[in-house]
N, C-alpha and C positions, 0 to 999 in steps of 0.2 A: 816501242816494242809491243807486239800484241801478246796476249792473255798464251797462246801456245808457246812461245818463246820462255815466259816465267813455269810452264809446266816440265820444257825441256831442261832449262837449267835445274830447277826443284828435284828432277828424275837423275840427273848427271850426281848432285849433290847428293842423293839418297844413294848410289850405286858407289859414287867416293867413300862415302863414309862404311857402307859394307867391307867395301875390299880393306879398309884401314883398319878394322873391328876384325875380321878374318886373319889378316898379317900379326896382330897381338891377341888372337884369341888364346894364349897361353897364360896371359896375367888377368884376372879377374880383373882386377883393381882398374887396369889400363884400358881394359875393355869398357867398364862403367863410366871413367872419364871420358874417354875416346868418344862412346854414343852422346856422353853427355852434352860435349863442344861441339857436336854436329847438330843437337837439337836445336840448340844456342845459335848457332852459326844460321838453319833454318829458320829461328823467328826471326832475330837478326835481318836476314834477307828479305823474309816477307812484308816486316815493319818497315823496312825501308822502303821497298819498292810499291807498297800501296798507294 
C-alpha cells in the first residue's frame, strides 16, 4: 500500500467518526467517549501500519 492509500483511509476514518460524534451530539458524555475511541482507534491504526 502506498503512503496516499494510509492518508485516504486516515481521511474516511476522520469523516466516520464526524458523522458518529454529529448522530450523538445530544449526550455530552457520548460525544466525549465517541471522539475518544476514534482517537484510540487512529493511533491504533497508525501504530499498526507503520
Amino acid at each position: 500500500m502506498t503512503n496516499i492509500t494510509y492518508y485516504i483511509a486516515l481521511l474516511l476514518m476522520i469523516i466516520i467518526g464526524f458523522i458518529i460524534v454529529k448522530k450523538v451530539a445530544g449526550c455530552l458524555i457520548r460525544t466525549v467517549i465517541i471522539g475518544a475511541l476514534a482517537v484510540l482507534l487512529g493511533c491504533l491504526y497508525y501504530f499498526y501500519f507503520k
